[in-house]
C-alpha positions in Angstrom: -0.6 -20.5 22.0 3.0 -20.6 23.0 4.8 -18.0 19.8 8.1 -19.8 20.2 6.6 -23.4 19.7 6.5 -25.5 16.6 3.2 -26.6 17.3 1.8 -29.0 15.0 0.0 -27.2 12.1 0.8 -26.8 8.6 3.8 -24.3 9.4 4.6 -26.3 12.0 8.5 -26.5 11.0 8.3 -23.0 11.4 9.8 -21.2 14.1 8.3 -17.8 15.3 10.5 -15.6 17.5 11.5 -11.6 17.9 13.3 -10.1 15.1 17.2 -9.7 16.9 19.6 -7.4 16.7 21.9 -9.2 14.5 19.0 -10.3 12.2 19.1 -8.1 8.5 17.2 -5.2 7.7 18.0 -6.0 4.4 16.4 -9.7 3.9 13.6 -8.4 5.8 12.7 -5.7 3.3 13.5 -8.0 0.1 10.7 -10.5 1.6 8.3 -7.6 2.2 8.9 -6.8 -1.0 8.3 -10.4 -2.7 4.9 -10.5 -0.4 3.6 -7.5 -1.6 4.9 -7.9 -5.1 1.2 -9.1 -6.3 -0.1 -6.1 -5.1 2.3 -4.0 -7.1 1.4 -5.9 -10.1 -2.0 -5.2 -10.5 -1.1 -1.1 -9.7 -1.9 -0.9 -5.8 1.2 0.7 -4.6 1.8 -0.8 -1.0 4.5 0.9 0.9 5.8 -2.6 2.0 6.1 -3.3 -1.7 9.2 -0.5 -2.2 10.5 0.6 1.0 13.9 0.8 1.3 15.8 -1.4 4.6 16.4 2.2 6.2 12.0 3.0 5.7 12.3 -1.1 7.1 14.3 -0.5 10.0 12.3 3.1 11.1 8.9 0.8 11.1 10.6 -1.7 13.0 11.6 0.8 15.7 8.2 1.6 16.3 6.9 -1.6 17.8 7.9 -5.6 18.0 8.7 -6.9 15.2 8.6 -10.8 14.8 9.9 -13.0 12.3 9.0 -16.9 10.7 12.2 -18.8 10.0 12.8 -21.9 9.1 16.2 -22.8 10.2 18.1 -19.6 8.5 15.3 -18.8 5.8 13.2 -15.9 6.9 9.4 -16.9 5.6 6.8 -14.1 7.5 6.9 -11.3 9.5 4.4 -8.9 11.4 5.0 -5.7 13.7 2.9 -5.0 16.8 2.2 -1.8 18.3 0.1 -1.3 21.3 -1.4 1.2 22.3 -0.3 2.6 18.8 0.4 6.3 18.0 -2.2 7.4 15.2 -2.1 10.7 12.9 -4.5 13.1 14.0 -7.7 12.1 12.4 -7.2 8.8 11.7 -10.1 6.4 12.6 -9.1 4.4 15.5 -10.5 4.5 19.0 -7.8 5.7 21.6 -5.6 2.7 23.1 -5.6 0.6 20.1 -2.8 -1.4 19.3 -2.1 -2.1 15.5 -0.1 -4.4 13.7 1.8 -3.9 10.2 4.1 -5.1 7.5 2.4 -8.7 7.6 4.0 -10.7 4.9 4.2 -14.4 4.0 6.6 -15.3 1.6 4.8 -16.2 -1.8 5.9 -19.7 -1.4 4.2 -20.1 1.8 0.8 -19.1 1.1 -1.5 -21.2 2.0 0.2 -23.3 4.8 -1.5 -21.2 7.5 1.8 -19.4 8.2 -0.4 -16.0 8.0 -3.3 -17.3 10.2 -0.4 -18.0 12.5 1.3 -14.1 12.3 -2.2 -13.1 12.4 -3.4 -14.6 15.9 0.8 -13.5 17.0 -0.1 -10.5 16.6 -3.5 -9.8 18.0 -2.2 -12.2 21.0 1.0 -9.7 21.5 -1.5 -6.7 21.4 -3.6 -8.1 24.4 -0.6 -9.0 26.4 0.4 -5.4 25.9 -3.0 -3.9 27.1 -5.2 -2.8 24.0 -8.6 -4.7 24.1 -9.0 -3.7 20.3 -6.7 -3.5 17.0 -6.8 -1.3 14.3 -5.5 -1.9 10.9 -5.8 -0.4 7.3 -5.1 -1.7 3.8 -6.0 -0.9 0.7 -9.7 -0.7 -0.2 -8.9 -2.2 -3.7 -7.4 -5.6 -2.7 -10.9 -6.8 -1.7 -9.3 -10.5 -0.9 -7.2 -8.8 1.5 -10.1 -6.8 2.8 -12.3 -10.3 3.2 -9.1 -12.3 4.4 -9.8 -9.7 7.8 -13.3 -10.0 8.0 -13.5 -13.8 8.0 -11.3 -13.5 11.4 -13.9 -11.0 12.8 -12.6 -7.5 11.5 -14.8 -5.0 10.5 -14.6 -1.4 8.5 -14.8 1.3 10.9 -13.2 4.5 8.3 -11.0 5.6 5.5 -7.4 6.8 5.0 -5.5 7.8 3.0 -1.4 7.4 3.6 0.8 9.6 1.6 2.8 6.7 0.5 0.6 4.9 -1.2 -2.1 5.5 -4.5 -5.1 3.8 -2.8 -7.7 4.8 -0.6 -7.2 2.2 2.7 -10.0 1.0 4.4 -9.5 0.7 8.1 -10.8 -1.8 10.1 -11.2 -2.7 13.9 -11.2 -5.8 15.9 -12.2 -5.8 19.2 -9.9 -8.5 21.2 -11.2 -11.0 23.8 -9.5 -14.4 24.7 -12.3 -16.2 22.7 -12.5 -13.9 19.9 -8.8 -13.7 19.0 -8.4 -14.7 15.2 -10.6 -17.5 14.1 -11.4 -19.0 10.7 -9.6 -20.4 7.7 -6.4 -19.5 6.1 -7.9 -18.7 2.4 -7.2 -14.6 1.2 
């Protein structure tokens, strides 16, 4: 898959590229915001859901962040980390890479935009030398949970961040050029 293409698909028109110096902090965390919004409805407190552009910018510093645009409009974004830095105890097999602050703006679900983020991601961990990817969310947004396991993720622990009000459920995929994020775009 080449990342900067507009290959046909449904988010074809969609261009995928790093997140650049001059892009804003600001828009970024106002569509992380409207993503997670759902969430925050129904009481699961995502962090992505409140963080401030500062808490933005500090996440983004820790790995690659890449953004959907379609011509100026910022639509998606995901962060890639690998291998990533876990807290002690957290349930993840040394060298793992991780991705986080996945979001699809509410007015692209559906058009495969997050399929596309999805397989960016675990493509970009790869290339950076982690065979497996470790991720968490929260063990109440079961869609979310089954979203992941339809592309071959599976529950390997618990967490629980102190910036959130939900146990997370953490799950692993191991990463292999015919394994990398298959199945439908559905939550």
């Amino acid at each position: 898959m080449n990342i900067n293409s507009t290959e046909a698909s449904p988010s074809a028109s969609v261009q995928v590229r790093r997140f650049l110096k001059g892009d804003s902090v600001e828009h970024l965390t106002l569509l992380l915001h409207r993503a997670y919004a759902d969430h925050a409805a129904v009481g699961r407190v995502f962090f992505a859901s409140y963080q401030t552009p500062q808490d933005t910018q500090h996440r983004l510093s820790r790995g690659e962040c890449w953004v959907a645009m379609s011509g100026k409009t910022l639509l998606g974004t995901v962060t890639v980390s690998a291998p990533h830095t876990t807290p002690a105890g957290y349930p993840a097999p040394a060298g793992a890479g991780s991705f986080w602050q996945l979001a699809v703006d509410p007015s692209q679900r559906g058009t495969g935009l997050g399929h596309r983020l999805l397989t960016l991601a675990e493509t970009r961990i790869a290339a950076l030398g982690s065979t497996r990817v470790v991720i968490d969310t929260s063990s109440q947004a079961t869609e979310l949970v089954d979203w992941y396991r339809r592309r071959g993720y599976t529950r390997i622990g618990t967490w629980q961040w102190n910036v959130t009000n939900y146990d997370s459920v953490v799950l692993m995929k191991n990463l292999s050029t015919a394994t990398l994020c298959g199945g439908p775009d559905k939550p």
